[in-house]
C-alpha positions as CSV (number, residue, x, y, z in Angstrom):
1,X,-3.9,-43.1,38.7
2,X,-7.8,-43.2,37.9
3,X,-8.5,-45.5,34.8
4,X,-11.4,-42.8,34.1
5,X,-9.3,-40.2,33.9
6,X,-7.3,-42.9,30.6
7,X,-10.4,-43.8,28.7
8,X,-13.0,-41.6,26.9
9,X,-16.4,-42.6,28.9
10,X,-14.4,-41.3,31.9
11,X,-15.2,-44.2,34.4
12,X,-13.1,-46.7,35.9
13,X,-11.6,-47.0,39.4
14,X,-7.5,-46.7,40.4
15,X,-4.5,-48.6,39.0
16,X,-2.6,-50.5,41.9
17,X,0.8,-49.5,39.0
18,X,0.6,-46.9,36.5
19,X,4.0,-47.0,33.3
20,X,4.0,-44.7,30.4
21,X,6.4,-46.0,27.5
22,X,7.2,-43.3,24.8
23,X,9.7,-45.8,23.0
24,X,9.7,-49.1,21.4
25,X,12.0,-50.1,23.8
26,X,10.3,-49.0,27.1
27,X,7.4,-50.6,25.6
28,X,9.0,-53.9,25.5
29,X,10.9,-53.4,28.8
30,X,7.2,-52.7,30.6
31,X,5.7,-55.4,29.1
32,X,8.9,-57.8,30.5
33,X,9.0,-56.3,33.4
34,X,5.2,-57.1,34.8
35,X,5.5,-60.3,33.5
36,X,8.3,-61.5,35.2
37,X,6.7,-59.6,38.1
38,X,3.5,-62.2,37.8
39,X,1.7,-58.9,37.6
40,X,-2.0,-58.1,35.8
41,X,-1.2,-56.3,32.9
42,X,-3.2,-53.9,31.1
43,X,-2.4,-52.2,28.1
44,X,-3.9,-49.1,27.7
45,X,-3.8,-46.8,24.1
46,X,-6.9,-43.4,23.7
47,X,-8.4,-45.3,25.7
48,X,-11.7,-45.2,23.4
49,X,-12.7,-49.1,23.3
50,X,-12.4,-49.7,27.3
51,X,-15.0,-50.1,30.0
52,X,-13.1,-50.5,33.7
53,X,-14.6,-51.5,37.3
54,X,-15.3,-49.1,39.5
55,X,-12.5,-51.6,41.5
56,X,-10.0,-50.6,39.0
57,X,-7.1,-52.6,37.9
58,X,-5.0,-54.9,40.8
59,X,-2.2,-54.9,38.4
60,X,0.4,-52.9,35.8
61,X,-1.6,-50.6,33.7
62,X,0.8,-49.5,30.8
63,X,0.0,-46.0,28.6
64,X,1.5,-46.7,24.8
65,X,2.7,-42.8,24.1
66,X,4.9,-43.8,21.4
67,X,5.0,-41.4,18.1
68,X,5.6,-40.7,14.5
69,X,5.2,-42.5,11.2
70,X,7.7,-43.3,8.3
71,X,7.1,-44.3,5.0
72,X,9.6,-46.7,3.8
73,X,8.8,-47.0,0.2
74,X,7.0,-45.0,-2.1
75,X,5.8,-45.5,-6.0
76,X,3.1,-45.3,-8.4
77,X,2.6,-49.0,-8.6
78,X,3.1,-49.7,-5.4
79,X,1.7,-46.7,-3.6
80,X,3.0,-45.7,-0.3
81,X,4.3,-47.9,2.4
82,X,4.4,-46.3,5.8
83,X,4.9,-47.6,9.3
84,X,2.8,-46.2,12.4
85,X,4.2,-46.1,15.8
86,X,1.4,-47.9,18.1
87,X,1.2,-45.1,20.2
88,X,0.4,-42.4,17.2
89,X,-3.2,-40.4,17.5
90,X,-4.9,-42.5,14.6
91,X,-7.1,-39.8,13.6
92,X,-4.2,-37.2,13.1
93,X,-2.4,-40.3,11.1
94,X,-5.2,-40.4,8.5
95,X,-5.0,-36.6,8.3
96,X,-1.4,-36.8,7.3
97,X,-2.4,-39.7,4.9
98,X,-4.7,-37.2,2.9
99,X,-2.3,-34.6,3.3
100,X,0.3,-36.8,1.8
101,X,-2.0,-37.9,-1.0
102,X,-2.1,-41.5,0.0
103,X,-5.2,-43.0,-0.7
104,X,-7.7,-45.4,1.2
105,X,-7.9,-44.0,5.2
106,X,-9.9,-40.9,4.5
107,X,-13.5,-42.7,5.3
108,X,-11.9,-44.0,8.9
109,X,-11.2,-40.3,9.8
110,X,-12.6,-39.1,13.3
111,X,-12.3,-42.4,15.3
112,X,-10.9,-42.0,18.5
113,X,-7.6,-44.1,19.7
114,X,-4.1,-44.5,19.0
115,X,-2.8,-46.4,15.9
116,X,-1.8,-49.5,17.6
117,X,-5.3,-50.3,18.7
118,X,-6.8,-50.2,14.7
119,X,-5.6,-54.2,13.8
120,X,-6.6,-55.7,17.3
121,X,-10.7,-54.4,16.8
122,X,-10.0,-54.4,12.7
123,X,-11.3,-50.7,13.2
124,X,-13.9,-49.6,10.2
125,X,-16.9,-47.2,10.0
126,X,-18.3,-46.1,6.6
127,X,-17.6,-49.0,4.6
128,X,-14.0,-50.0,4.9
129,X,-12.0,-51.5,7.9
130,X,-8.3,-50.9,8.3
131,X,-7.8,-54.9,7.1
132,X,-8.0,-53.7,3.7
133,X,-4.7,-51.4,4.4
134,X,-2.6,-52.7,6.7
135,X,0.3,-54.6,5.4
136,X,1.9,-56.1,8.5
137,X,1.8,-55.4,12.2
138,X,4.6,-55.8,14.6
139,X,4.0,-57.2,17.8
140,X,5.8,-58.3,21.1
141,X,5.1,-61.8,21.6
142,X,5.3,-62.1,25.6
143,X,4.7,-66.2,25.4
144,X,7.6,-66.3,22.8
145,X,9.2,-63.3,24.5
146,X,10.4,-62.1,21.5
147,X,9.3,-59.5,18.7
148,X,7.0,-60.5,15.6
149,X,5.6,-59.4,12.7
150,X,2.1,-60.5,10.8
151,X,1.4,-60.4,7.9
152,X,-2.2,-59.1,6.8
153,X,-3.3,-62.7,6.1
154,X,-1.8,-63.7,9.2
155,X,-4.0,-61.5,11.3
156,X,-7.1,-63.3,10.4
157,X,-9.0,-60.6,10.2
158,X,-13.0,-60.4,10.6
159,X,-15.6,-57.9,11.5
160,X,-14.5,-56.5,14.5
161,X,-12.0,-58.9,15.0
162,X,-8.6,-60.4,15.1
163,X,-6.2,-62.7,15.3
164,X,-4.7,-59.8,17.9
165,X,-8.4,-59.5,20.1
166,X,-8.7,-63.4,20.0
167,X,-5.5,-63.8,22.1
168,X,-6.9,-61.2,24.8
169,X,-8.2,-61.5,27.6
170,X,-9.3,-58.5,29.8
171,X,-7.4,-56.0,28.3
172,X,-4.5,-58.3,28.1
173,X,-2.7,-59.0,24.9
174,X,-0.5,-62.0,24.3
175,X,0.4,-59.5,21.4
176,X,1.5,-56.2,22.2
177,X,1.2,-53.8,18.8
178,X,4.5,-52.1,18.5
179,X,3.9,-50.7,15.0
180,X,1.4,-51.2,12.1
181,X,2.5,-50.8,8.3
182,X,0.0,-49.8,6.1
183,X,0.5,-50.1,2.2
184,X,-1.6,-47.2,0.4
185,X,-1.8,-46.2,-3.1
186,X,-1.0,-43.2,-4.2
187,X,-3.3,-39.9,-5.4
188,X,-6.0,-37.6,-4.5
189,X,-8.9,-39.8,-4.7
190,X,-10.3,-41.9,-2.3
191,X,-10.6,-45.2,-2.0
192,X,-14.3,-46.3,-3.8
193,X,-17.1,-45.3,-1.6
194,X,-18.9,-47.7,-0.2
195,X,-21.4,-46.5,2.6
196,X,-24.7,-45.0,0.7
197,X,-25.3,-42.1,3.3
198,X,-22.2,-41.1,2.1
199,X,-21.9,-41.0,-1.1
200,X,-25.3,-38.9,-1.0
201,X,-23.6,-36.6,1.0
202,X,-20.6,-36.7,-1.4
203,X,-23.2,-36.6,-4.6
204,X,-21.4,-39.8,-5.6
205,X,-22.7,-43.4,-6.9
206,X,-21.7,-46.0,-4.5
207,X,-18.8,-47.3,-5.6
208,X,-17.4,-44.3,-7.1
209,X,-14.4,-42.3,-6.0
210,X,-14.9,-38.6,-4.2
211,X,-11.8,-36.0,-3.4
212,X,-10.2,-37.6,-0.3
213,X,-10.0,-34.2,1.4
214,X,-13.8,-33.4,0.5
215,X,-14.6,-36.9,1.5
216,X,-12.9,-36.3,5.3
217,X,-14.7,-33.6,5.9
218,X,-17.9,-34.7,5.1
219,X,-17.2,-38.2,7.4
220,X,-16.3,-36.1,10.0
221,X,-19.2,-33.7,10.0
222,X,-21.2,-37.2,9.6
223,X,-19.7,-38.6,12.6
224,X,-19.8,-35.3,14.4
225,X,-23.5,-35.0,14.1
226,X,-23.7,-38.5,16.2
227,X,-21.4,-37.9,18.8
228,X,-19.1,-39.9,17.3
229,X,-15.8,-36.8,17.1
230,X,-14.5,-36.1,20.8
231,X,-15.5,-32.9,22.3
232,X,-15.1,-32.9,25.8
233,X,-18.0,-30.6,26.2
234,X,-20.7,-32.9,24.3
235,X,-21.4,-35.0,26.7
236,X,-22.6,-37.7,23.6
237,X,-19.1,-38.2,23.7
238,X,-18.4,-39.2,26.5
239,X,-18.8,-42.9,25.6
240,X,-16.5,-46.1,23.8
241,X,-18.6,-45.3,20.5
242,X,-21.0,-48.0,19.5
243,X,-21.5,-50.2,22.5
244,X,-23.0,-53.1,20.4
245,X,-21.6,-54.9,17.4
246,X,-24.0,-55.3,14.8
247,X,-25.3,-58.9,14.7
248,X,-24.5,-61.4,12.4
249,X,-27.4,-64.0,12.4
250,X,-28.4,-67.1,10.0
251,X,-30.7,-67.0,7.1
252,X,-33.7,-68.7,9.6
253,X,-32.6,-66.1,12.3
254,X,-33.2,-63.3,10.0
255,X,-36.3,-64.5,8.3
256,X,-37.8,-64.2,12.2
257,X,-37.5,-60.5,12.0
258,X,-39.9,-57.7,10.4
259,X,-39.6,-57.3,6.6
260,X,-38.4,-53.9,7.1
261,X,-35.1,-54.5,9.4
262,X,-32.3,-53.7,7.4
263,X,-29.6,-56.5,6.6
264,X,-26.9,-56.9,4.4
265,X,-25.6,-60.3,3.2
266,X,-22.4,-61.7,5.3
267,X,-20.0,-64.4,5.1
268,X,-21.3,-68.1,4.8
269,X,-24.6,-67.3,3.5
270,X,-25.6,-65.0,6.9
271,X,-27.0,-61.3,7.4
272,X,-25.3,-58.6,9.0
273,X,-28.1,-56.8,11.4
274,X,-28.2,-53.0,12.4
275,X,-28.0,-53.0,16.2
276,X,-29.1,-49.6,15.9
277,X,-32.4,-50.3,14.3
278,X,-32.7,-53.5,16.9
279,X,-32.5,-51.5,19.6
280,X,-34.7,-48.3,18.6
281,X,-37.5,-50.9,18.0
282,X,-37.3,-52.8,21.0
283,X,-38.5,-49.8,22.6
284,X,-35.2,-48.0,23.6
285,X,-35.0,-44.5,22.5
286,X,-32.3,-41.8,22.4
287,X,-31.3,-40.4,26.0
288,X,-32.7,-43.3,27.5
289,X,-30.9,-43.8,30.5
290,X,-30.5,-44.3,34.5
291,X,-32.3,-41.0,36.3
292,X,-30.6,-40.0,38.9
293,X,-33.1,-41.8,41.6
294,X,-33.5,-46.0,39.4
295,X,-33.6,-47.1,36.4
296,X,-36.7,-48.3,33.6
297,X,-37.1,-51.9,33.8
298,X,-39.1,-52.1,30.4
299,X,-38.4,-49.6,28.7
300,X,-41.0,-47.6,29.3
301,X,-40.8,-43.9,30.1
302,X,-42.0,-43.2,34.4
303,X,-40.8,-44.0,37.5
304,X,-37.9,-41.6,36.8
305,X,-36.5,-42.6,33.7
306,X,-34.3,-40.6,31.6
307,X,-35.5,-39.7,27.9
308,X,-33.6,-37.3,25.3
309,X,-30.7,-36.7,28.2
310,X,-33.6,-35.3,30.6
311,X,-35.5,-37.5,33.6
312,X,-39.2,-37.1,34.5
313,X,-38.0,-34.5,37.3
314,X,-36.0,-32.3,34.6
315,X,-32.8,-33.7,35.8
316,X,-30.0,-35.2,33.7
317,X,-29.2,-38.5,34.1
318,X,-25.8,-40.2,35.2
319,X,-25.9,-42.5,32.3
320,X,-27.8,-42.8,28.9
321,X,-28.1,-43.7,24.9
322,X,-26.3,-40.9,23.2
323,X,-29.4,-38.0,22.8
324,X,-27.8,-38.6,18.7
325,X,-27.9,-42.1,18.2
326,X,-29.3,-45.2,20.5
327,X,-25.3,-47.6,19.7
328,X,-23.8,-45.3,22.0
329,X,-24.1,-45.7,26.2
330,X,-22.9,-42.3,27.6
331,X,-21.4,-40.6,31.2
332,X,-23.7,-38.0,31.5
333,X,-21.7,-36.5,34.6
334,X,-20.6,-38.5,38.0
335,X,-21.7,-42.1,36.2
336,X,-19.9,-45.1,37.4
337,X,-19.2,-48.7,35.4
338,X,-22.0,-50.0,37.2
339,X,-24.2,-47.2,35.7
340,X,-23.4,-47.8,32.6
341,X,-23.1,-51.4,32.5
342,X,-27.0,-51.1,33.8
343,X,-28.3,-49.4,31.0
344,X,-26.0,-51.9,28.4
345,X,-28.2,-54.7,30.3
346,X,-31.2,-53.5,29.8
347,X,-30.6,-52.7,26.5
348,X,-29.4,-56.4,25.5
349,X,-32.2,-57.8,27.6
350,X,-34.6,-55.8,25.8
351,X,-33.4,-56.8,22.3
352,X,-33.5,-60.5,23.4
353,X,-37.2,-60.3,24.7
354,X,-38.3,-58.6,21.8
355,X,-36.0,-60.5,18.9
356,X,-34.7,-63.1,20.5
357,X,-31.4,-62.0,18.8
358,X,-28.2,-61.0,21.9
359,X,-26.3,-58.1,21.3
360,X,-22.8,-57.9,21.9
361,X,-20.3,-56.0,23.6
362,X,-17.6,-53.7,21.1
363,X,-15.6,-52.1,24.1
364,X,-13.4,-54.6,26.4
365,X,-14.7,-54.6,29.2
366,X,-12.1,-54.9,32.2
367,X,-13.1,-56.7,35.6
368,X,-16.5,-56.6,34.5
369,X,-19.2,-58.0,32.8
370,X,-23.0,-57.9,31.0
C-alpha cells in the first residue's frame, strides 16, 4: 500500500504493513498487536494533516474506518451530548450537527479528516477550535495498555495543539483516539461569530449569531474559494491545508515587523502573526513553486520557476503555493515529498531572512524533515 494513495497531497512512498480497523475493538487489537510485535506504528485517519517520505513507512500503518455518532443525552440546558466514533468523516459529522440543530460546529465545516484527528491538532478555522466543544475524548493508552478517557481540561489544549500531539512522535500516538464527545447546545443559531470576513459575508456584527445552515454554506464557499474543500480535480487541493502555523511571537518580536502586519493579541502578553501575510511579503507569491527542470533560490521569478501554477516554459509545475492562497504547498501532478518539502524550505528560509521570525510546520511530517 502507497501512503500517497492515504493522505490528501497524494505523496508518500509504500507501507512495509498495511491494517484497516472498522471497530473499537480491531482498533485496540491493531494497536496491541504492533506493539508487542516492536513494530513502527503509524496511525493513519483522512489522511489530511500528513506529509510521508518518499521511503515510506518500515512499519504497521493502521487506517481508523470506524463509524457513526450517538448522542447520549439531550436537553435545553444542557444541549446535546453526542459521541463520535474516531473514524467518522468530520465534515459529514458537523453537517449532521446542523441538521440536528445542535449548535457550535457549523464555522469548522469543510475541513478535511476523520473525527478522531480534531482533539490531537485542536482543529479550528474561522474563529473557533473544536476545544471549545469537545467534552471528553477516549483514548487507548498503549504505555498503560489500557483505555482512557480526558476530560476537556485534561487535554491541555492550545492553538494547534494538545495534550494528544505532545505525546506523538512521527505519526505515533501514545494515545490512540477511539471516540470524541462533544457537548453542544441546542437551536438553530450558531455559535457567536467570531472571524470578521465572515460575519461580512453573513451581514453580521462580530460577535453576533447567524442561521447555522446559512452560516455553513457561506464557510464552505469561503473555504472553497481557497482551495481549502476537497475536489480531486482542483489541484489547490491537493495539499495538508495550511502548511505553516501562524506565529506566535513576543511583544519585542512583533514591534520588529512593519506597522501594517496584521496581529492579534495572544496568551502571556504575545501576538499571533498571519503566516500568510509573512509569507506573501517575503517575496513568495501564489503558484510559486518547483518547475519541472529546479527550483528559485530567492524568490525571484527565472531560471524556471513556477508562478500562478505556470513555469517560465508554460509548463506546470510538480509542486507549488496553492494558485488561491500562499499557506498552502500543493502536488501539482507526479510531485514527491522531496518536492514539496523544497518549496516548504524555501519558504521558511525566506521568511527568516526577511523577518527573522521561523515558520512552522502544521502537517506531521513522517520520516522527514524541514
Amino acid at each position: 500500500m502507497l501512503l500517497s494513495s492515504l493522505t490528501t497531497l497524494g505523496v508518500g512512498g509504500p507501507a512495509r504493513n498495511y491494517v484497516e480497523a472498522a471497530t473499537e475493538a480491531d482498533i485496540i487489537a491493531a494497536v496491541r498487536a504492533a506493539d508487542r510485535a516492536g513494530e513502527p506504528l503509524l496511525i493513519v485517519g483522512g489522511g489530511s494533516n500528513l506529509v510521508v517520505s518518499d521511503d515510506g513507512f518500515d512499519g504497521t500503518v493502521l487506517k481508523i474506518a470506524s463509524q457513526g455518532f450517538k448522542a447520549t443525552a439531550r436537553d435545553s440546558c444542557g444541549g446535546a451530548s453526542v459521541v463520535v466514533q474516531a473514524g467518522h468523516d468530520w465534515d459529514h459529522f458537523v453537517h449532521e450537527s446542523v441538521l440536528h440543530a445542535w449548535s457550535g460546529l457549523e464555522a469548522l465545516s469543510g475541513i478535511p479528516g476523520l473525527t478522531g484527528a480534531t482533539p490531537v491538532q485542536n482543529v479550528g478555522a474561522y474563529g473557533a477550535d473544536v476545544s471549545q466543544t469537545i467534552a471528553a475524548v477516549r483514548v487507548w493508552d498503549r504505555e498503560k495498555d489500557a483505555v482512557h478517557t480526558f476530560t476537556n481540561s485534561e487535554l491541555g489544549f492550545g492553538y494547534r495543539d494538545s495534550l494528544i500531539k505532545q505525546t506523538t512522535v512521527n505519526g505515533s500516538p501514545r494515545h490512540v483516539v477511539l471516540t470524541v464527545e462533544f457537548q453542544l447546545p441546542l437551536g438553530r443559531m450558531s455559535a457567536p461569530v467570531k472571524y470578521a470576513e465572515l460575519a461580512r459575508r453573513l451581514g453580521v456584527e462580530v460577535g453576533k449569531r447567524a442561521n447555522s445552515l446559512q452560516l455553513r454554506r457561506t464557510v464552505l464557499e469561503l473555504r472553497a474559494a481557497k482551495g481549502m474543500v476537497l475536489d480531486p480535480g482542483d489541484r489547490d487541493t491537493w495539499s495538508t491545508g495550511s502548511f505553516f502555523t501562524n506565529p506566535v511571537v513576543t511583544a519585542a518580536e512583533a514591534a520588529t515587523l512593519p506597522a501594517d502586519a496584521p496581529g492579534w493579541p495572544a496568551a502571556d502578553g504575545r501576538t499571533k502573526l498571519s503566516a500568510a501575510w509573512l509569507i506573501e511579503h517575503a517575496g513568495f507569491s501564489k503558484g510559486y513553486g518547483l518547475a519541472r527542470d529546479g527550483l528559485a533560490r530567492d524568490g525571484v521569478a527565472r531560471d524556471g520557476v513556477a508562478r500562478d501554477g505556470v513555469d517560465e516554459a508554460g509548463t506546470t509545475p510538480r509542486a507549488s503555493l496553492s494558485t488561491k492562497h500562499t499557506l498552502a504547498v500543493t502536488n501539482r501532478g507526479g510531485a514527491t515529498a522531496g518536492d514539496v518539502l523544497e518549496i516548504a524550505r524555501e519558504v521558511r528560509d525566506g521568511v527568516v531572512r526577511r523577518f527573522g521570525i521561523t515558520l512552522h510546520p502544521e502537517p506531521v511530517l513522517v520520516g522527514c524533515h524541514l
